[in-house]
Structure formats: structure tokens, C-alpha cells
DRENZA-984644 format. One record per residue (C-alpha): residue in three letters; z, y, x; residue number from 1. Coordinates in Angstrom, 2 decimals, m for minus. Each point is the difference from the previous one (the first is absolute). Layout:
<rs>
("ALA",(Z,Y,X),NUM)
...
</rs>
This chain:
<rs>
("UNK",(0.00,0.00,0.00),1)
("UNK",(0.72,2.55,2.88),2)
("UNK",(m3.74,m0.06,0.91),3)
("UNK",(m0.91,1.81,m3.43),4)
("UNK",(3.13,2.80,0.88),5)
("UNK",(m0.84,0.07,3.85),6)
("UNK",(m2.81,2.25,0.20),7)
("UNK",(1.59,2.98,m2.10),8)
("UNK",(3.45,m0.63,1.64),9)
("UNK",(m1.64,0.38,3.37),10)
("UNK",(m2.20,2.90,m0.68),11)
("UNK",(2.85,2.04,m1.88),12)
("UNK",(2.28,m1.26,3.22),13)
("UNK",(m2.42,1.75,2.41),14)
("UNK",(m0.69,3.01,m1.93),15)
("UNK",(3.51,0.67,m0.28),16)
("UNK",(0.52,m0.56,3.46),17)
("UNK",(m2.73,2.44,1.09),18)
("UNK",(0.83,2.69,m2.66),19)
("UNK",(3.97,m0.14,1.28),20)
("UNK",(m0.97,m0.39,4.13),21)
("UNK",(m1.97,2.92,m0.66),22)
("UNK",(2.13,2.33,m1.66),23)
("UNK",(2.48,m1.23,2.42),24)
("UNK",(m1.73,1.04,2.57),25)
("UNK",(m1.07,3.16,m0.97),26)
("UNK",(2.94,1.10,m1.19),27)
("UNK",(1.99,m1.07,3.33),28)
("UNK",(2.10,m2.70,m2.18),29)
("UNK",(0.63,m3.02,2.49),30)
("UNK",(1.21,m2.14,m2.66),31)
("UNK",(m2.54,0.14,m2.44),32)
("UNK",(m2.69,m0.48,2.58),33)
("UNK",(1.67,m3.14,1.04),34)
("UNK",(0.18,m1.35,m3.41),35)
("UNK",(m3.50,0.91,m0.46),36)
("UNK",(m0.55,m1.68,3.40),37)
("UNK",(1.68,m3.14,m0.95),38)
("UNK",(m1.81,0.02,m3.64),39)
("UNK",(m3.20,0.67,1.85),40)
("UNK",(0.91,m2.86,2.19),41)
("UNK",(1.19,m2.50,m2.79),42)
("UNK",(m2.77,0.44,m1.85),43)
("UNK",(m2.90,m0.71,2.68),44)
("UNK",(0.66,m3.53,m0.17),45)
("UNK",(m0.07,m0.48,m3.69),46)
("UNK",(m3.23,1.16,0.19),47)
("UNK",(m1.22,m1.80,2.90),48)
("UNK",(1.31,m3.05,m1.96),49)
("UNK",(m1.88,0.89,m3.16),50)
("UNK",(m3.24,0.78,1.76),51)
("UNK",(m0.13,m4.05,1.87),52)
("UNK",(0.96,m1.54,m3.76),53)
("UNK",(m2.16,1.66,m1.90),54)
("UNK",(m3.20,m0.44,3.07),55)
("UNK",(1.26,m3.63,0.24),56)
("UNK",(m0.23,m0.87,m3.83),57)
("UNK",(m3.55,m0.05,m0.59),58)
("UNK",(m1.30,m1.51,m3.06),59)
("UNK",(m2.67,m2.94,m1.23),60)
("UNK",(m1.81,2.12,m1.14),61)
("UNK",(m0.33,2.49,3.26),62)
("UNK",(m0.31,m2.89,2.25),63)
("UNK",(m3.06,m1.07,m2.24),64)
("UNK",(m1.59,3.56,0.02),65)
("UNK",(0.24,0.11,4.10),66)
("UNK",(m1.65,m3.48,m0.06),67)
("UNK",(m3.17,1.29,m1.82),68)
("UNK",(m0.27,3.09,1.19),69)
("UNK",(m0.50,m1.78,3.70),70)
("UNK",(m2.49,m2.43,m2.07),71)
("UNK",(m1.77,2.94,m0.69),72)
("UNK",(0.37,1.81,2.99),73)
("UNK",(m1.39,m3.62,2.08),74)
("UNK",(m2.77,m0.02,m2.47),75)
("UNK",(m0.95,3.16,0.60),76)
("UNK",(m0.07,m0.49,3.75),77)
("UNK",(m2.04,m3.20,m0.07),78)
("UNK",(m2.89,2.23,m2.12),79)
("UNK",(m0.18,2.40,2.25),80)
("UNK",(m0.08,m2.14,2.75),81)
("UNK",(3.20,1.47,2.10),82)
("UNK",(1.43,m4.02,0.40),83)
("UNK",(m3.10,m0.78,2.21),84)
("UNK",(0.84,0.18,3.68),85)
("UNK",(m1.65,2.42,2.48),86)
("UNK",(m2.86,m1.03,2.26),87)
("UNK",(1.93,0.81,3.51),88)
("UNK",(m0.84,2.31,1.98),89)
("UNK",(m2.83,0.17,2.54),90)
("UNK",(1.86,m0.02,3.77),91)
("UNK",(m0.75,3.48,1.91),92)
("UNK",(m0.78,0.13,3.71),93)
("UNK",(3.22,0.74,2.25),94)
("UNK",(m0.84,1.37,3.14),95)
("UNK",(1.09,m2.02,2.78),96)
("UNK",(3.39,1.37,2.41),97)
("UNK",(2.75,1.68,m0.41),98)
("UNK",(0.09,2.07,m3.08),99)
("UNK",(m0.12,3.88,0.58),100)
("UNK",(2.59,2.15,m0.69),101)
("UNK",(0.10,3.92,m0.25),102)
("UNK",(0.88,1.94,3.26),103)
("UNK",(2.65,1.66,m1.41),104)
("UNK",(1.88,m3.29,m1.29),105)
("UNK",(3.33,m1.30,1.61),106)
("UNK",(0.53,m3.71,m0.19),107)
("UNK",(3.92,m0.19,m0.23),108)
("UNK",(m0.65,m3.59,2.28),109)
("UNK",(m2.44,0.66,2.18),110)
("UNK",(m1.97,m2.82,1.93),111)
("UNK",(0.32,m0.57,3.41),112)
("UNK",(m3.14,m2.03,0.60),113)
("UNK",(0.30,1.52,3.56),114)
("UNK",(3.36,m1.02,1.71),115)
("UNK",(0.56,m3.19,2.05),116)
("UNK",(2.05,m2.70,m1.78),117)
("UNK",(3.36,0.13,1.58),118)
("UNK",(0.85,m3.69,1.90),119)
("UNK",(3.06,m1.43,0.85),120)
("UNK",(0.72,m0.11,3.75),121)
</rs>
């Protein structure tokens, strides 16, 4: 029975809360900004809790309207031809080496093709 009640409880909760902690607040009241604080506070969760029931409890007859409307929507792919795959594309020419790079770029590891390897002695 508290889901029917929940969703005007919580809403009145919070608007009270928001009407007091700003009053409160404006008018330099501690006290009634931290009961509008706490109502604020109290009543986030009530509706955070009415929000995942109410997305969670979908019906037959929702369930059965999602199911044709991706019927459709598959249908309508397969006539215009968007299920067929793509021919792939044709390979481009790479030029051979190292790849070029701007003059004004700085590699953050740079490569030493240059130096000796170190040995052991």
C-alpha cells in the first residue's frame, strides 16, 4: 500500500525541505535550514526508491509493444537493405620506412636507433 502514498509523501517531503532550507538560509536561521537540510536529505531516497520500482515494474503489455516495435524496426532494416554487410575496403599503398613526423613534434620516448647496446664486462 505505501507504493500508492510514496510518491506524494516524497515530493511534499522535498518541497518542504527546500521551501524551509531556503528561508532558513536567507533569513540567517541555522535551525530551520538544518531541518530543511535533513527533510531535503530524507526525502532524496524515497524518491530514488520510487523511481527503480516504478522503472522495474514494467507491464505485459509494454514488454509486448517493445517486442514489435523492434519487429518493425528489423523489418524495416532488412527492406532497405542496412542488415547486408559491407564489401571491405580496397587496401591503400603505405609507403615503405619509417613514418614521417612533423619537424616541430616531440616524441616524449624518443628512439635511440643510434647508441651502442651496453654489454656486460
Amino acid at each position: 500500500m505505501t507504493h500508492r502514498y510514496l510518491p506524494a509523501f516524497a515530493s511534499t517531503l522535498l518541497m518542504v525541505g527546500l521551501s524551509a532550507g531556503v528561508i532558513g538560509l536567507l533569513g540567517n536561521n541555522n535551525d530551520l535550514f538544518g531541518a530543511g537540510l535533513f527533510l531535503t536529505l530524507t526525502a532524496v531516497p524515497l524518491i530514488i526508491a520510487r523511481t527503480v520500482h516504478r522503472s522495474q515494474g514494467a507491464t505485459a503489455d509494454q514488454l509486448a509493444d517493445a517486442d514489435r516495435a523492434g519487429y518493425t524496426r528489423a523489418l524495416d532494416h532488412v527492406a532497405r537493405g542496412l542488415l547486408d554487410a559491407p564489401a571491405p575496403p580496397e587496401p591503400g599503398h603505405r609507403a615503405d620506412g619509417a613514418e614521417q613526423v612533423a619537424g616541430n613534434v616531440i616524441t616524449l620516448r624518443p628512439h635511440h636507433t643510434d647508441r651502442l647496446e651496453r654489454k656486460a664486462l
